[in-house]
C-alpha positions as CSV (number, residue, x, y, z in Angstrom):
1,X,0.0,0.0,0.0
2,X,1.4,3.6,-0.7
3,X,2.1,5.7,1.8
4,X,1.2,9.5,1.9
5,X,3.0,12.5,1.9
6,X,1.8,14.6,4.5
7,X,2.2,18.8,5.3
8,X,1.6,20.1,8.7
9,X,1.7,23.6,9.4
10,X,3.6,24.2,13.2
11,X,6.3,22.1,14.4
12,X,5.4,22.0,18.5
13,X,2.0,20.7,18.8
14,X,2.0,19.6,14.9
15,X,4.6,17.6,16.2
16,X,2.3,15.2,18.4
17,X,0.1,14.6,15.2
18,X,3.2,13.7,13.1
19,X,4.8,10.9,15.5
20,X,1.4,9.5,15.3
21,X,1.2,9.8,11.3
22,X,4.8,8.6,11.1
23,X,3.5,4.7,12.5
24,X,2.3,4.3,9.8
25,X,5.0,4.3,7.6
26,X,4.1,8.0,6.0
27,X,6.4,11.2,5.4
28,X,5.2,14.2,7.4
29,X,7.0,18.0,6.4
30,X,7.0,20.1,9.2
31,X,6.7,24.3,8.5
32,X,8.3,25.8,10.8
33,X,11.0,28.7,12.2
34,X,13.8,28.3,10.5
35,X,16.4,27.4,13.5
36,X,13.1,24.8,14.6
37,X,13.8,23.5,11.6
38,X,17.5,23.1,11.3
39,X,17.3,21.2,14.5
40,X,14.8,18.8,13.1
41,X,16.6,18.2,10.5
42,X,19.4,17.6,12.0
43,X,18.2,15.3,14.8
44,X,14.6,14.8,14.3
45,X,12.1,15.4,17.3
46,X,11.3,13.8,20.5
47,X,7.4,13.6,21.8
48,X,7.0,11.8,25.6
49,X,3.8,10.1,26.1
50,X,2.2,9.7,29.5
51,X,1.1,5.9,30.2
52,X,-1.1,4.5,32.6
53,X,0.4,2.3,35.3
54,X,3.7,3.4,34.0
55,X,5.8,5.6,36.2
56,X,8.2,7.3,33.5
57,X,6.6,8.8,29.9
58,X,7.2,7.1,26.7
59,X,9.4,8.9,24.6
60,X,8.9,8.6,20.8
61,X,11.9,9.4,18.9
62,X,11.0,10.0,15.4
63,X,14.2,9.1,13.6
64,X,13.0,5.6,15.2
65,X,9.5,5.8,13.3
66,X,9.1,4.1,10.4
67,X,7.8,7.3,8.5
68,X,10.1,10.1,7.3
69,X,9.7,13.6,8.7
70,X,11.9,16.4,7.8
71,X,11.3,20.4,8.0
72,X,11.3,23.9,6.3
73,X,10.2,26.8,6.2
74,X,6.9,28.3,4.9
75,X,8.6,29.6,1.4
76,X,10.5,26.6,1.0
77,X,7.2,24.1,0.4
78,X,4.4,23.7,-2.5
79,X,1.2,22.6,-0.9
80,X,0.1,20.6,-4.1
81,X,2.7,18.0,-3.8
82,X,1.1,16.7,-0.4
83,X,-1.8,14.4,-0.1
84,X,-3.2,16.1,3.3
85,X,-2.3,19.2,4.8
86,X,-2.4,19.7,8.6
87,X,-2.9,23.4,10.6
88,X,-1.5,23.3,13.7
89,X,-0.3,26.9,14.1
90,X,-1.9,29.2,16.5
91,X,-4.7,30.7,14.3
92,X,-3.0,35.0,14.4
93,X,-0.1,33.5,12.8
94,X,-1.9,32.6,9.5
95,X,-2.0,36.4,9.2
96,X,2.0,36.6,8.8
97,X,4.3,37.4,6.5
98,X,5.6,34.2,4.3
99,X,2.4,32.3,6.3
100,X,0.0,34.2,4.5
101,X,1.2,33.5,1.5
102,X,1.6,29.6,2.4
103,X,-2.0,29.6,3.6
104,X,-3.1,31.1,0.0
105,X,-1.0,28.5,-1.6
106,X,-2.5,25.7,0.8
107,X,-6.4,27.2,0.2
108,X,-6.5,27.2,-4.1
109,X,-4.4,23.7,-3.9
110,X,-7.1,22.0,-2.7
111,X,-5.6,19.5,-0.9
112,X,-7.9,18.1,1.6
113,X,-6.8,20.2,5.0
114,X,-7.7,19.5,8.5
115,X,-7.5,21.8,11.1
116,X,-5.8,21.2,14.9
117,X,-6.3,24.5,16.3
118,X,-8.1,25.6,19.2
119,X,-10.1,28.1,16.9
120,X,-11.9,26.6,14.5
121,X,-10.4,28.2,10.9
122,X,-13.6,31.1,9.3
123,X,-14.5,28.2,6.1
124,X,-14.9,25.4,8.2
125,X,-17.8,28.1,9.7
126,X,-19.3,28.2,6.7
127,X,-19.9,24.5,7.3
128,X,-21.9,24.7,10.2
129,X,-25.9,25.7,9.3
130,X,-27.9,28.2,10.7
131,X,-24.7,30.2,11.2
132,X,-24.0,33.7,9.7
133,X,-20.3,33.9,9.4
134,X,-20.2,37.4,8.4
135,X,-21.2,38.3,12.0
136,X,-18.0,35.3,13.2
137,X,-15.0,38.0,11.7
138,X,-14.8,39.8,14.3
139,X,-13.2,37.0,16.3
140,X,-10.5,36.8,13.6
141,X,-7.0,38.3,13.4
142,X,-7.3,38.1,10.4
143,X,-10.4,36.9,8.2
144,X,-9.4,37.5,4.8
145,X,-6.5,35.0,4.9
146,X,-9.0,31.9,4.7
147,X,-10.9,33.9,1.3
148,X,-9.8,31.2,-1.1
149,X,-10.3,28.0,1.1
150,X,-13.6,25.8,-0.6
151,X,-14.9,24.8,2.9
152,X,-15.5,21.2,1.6
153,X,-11.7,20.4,1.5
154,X,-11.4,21.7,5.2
155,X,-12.2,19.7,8.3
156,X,-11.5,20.4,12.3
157,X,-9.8,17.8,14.4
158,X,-10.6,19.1,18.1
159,X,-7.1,19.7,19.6
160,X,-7.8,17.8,23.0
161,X,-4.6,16.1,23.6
162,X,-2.9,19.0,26.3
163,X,1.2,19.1,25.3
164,X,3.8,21.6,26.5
165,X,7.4,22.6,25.4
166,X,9.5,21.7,28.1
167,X,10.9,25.4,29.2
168,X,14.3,23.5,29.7
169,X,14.9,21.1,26.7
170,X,15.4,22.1,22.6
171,X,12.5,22.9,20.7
172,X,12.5,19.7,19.1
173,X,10.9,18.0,22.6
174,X,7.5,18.1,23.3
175,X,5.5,16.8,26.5
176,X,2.2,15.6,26.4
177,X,0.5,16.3,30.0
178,X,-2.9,15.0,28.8
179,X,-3.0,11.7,26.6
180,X,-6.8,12.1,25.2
181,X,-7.4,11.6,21.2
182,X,-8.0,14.0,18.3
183,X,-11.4,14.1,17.4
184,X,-12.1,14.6,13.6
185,X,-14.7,15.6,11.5
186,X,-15.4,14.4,7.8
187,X,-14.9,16.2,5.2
188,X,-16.8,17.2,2.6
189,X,-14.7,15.4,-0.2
190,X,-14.3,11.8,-0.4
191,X,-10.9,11.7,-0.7
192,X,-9.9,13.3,2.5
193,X,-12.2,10.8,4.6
194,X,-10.5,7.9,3.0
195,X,-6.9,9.2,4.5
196,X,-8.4,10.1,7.6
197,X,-10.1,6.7,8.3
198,X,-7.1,5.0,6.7
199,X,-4.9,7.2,9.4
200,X,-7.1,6.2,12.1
201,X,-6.9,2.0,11.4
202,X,-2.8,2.8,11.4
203,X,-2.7,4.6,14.8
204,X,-5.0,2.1,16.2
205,X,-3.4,-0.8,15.4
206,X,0.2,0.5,16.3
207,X,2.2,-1.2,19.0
208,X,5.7,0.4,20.6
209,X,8.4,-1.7,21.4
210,X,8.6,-1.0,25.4
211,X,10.9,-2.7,27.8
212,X,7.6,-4.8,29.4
213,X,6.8,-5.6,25.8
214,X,4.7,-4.1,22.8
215,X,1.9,-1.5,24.2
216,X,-0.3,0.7,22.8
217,X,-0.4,4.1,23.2
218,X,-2.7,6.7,24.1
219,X,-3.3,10.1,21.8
220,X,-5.3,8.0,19.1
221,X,-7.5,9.7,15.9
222,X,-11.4,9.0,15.7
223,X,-13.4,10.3,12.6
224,X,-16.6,11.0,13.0
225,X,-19.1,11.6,10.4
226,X,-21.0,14.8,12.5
227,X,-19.2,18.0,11.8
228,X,-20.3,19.1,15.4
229,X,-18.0,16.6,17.4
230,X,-15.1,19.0,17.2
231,X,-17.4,21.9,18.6
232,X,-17.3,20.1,22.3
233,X,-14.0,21.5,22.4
234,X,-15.9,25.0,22.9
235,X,-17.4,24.1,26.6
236,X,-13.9,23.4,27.5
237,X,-11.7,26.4,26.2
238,X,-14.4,29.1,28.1
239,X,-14.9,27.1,31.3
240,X,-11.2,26.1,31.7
241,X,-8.7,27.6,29.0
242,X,-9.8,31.2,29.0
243,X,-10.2,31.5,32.4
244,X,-6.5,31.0,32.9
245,X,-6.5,34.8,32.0
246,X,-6.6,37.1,35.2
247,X,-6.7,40.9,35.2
248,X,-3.0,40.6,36.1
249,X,-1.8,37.3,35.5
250,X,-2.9,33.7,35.0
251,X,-3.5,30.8,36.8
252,X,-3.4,26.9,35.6
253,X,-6.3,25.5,34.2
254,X,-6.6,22.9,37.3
255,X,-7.5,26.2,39.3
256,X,-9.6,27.9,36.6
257,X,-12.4,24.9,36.7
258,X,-12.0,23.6,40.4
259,X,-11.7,27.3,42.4
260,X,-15.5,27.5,42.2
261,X,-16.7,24.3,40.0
262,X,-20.3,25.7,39.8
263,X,-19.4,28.9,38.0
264,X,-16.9,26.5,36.3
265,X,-20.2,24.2,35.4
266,X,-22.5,27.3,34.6
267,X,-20.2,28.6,31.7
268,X,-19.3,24.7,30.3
269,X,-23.2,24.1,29.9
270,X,-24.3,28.0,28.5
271,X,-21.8,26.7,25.8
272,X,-23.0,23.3,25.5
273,X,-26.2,24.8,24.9
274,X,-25.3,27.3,22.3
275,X,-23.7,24.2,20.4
276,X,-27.3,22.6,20.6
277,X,-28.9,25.5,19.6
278,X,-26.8,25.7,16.2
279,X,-27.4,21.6,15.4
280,X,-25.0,19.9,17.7
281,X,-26.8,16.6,18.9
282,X,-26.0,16.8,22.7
283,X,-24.9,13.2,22.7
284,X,-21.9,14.2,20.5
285,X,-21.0,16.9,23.2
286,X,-18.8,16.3,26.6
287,X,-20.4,16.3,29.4
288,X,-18.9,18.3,32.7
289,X,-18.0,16.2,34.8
290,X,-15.8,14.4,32.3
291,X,-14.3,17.6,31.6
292,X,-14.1,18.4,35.0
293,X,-12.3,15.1,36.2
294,X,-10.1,15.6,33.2
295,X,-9.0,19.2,34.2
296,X,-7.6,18.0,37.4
297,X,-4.5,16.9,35.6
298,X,-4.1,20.6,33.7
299,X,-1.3,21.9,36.0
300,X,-0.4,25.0,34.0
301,X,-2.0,28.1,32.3
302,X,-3.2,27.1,28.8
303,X,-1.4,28.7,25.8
304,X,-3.6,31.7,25.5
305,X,-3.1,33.0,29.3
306,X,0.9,32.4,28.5
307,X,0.8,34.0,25.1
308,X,-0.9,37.2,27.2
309,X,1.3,37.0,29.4
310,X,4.3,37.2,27.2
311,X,3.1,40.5,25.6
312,X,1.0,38.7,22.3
313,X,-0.3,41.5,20.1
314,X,-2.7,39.0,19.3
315,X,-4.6,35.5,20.4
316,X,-6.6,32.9,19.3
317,X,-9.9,34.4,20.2
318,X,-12.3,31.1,20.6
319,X,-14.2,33.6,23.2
320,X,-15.0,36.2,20.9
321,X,-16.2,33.4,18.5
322,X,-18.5,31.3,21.1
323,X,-19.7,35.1,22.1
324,X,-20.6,36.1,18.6
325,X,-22.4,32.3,17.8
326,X,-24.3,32.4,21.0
327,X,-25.9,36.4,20.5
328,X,-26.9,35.2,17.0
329,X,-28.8,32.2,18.7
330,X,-30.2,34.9,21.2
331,X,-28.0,33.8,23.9
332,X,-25.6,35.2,26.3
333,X,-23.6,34.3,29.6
334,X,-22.6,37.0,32.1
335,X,-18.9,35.1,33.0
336,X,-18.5,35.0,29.0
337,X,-19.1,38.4,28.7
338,X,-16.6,39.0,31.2
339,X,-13.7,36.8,29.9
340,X,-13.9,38.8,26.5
341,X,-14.0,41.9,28.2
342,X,-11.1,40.8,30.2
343,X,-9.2,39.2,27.3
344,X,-9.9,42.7,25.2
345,X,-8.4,44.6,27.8
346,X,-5.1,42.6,28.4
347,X,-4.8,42.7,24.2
348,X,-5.2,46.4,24.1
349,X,-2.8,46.7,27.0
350,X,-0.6,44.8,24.9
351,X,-0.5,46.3,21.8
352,X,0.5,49.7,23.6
353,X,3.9,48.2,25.1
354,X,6.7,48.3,22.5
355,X,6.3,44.3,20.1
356,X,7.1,41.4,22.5
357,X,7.0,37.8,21.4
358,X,4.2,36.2,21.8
């Protein structure tokens, strides 16, 4: 059987999806800074994978994969070479320089393209019914970078797998803290749901040579044929994720949920609600207390209190966007109202101190 050639978009988190990809045999390029991706050409990546029962991570060394991976940076790639195309970037740098332009090149390719990003990217919107996506812009850095995409060669894979750069290791290491699975959607063209499915079978039936034997490992892929599955991921970025942010800090996403788990339980099910009111079945949704359990192991801010923190100009604004869904639907929250507020505030603060990284 042929193997694919695969693009992803983001080298840290993108990394977790390509060690996965790479069981099965398949070449995955990474786009990414250019010292990211000296180093990972040089000596590949690392991913460590907490395991039940097991007291020390599994480390999965990619030159030890039987895929290929190698890396470059976004002017250095053609989109239509690739079978599938993975977005795993946080979603303001779409907006940048030499991204922009990738992202154009990716979009009138039509390569079937799915999304791992917290917020879901503006065509695969235009997917949902019932929704007007004109009113969903103002939640976007910036909107008119996703112009060319045809929304039926784009699917979301909810990001719920947690994973961290280690502060003191190479950029080439990533830590997962939260072992769950990617959760995909089907897409609206044949071909990509054949990849996807055939992806899934691969990861499932792969086995890692461990000192106690060959195990399986968590962090799998599910497709699912509901284009709502993904939108679960909501509940849990605006009771836990965003509420990381303080007025002058953050805190970890352990404290966000479980400092006052009713207000923590009020927000998760306004959302779930507003993903009902725009077709979700609820039985495709999380409920709470799974969420909640799960949080307990979230012992740091998420990305988007850090990224705050750090001086961003700009964040992925999944508040603004589950704000903007729920007024068309006639529906508000008064802690969601309050996180964008708050979020708004810290941004504006931001963009008045002189450029910091983000």
């Amino acid at each position: 059987m042929s193997t694919y050639n695969i693009l992803i978009l983001g080298a840290s988190y993108g990394s977790l999806l390509a060690s996965k990809i790479l069981l099965g045999g398949h070449s995955v390029k990474l786009v990414c800074l250019p010292a990211e991706a000296e180093l990972i050409n040089s000596d590949g990546f690392r991913v460590r994978i907490p395991i039940r029962g097991r007291s020390e991570p599994i480390e999965l060394d990619s030159r030890e994969l039987p895929g290929r991976v190698s890396a470059a940076g976004a002017t250095d790639v053609d989109p239509g070479a690739y079978d599938l195309i993975g977005l795993a970037m946080q979603e303001p740098q779409y907006g940048s320089p030499g991204v922009r332009e990738l992202l154009n090149a990716v979009a009138t390719s039509r390569v079937p393209c799915m999304s791992i990003m917290n917020m879901p990217p503006f065509p695969y919107m235009r997917r949902v019914p019932g929704i007007d996506c004109e009113l969903l812009k103002p939640a976007y850095t910036a909107p008119e970078v996703w112009d060319e995409f045809d929304p039926a060669t784009l699917t979301l894979c909810s990001p719920d797998p947690q994973a961290i750069r280690p502060p003191d290791e190479k950029a080439n290491v990533l830590q997962v803290t939260l072992p769950t699975n990617f959760k995909v959607a089907r897409f609206d063209v044949e071909k990509g749901n054949e990849i996807v499915r055939r992806l899934e079978r691969e990861i499932d039936a792969a086995r890692f040579d461990a000192p106690e034997g060959r195990i399986q490992l968590p962090v799998k892929l599910r497709f699912y044929d509901s284009i709502f599955v993904p939108l679960a991921k909501w509940a849990m970025l605006m009771a836990g994720n965003y509420r990381c942010i303080t007025e002058d800090g953050m805190r970890t996403a352990r404290e966000a949920v479980h400092s006052d788990l009713e207000a923590s339980r009020s927000i998760y099910d306004f959302v779930l609600d507003v993903c009902v009111k725009i077709g979700a079945p609820r039985d495709e949704l999380v409920p709470f207390e799974k969420y909640a359990a799960a949080a307990e192991s979230l012992s740091r801010p998420a990305s988007a209190a850090r990224a705050l923190n750090n001086g961003a100009p700009n964040i992925e604004r999944a508040d603004k966007l589950v704000q903007l869904a729920a007024k068309q639907k006639g529906m508000r929250h008064p802690a969601l109202d309050a996180i964008v507020a708050l979020v708004d505030r810290r941004l504006e603060a931001n963009r008045k101190m002189k450029p910091a990284a983000a």
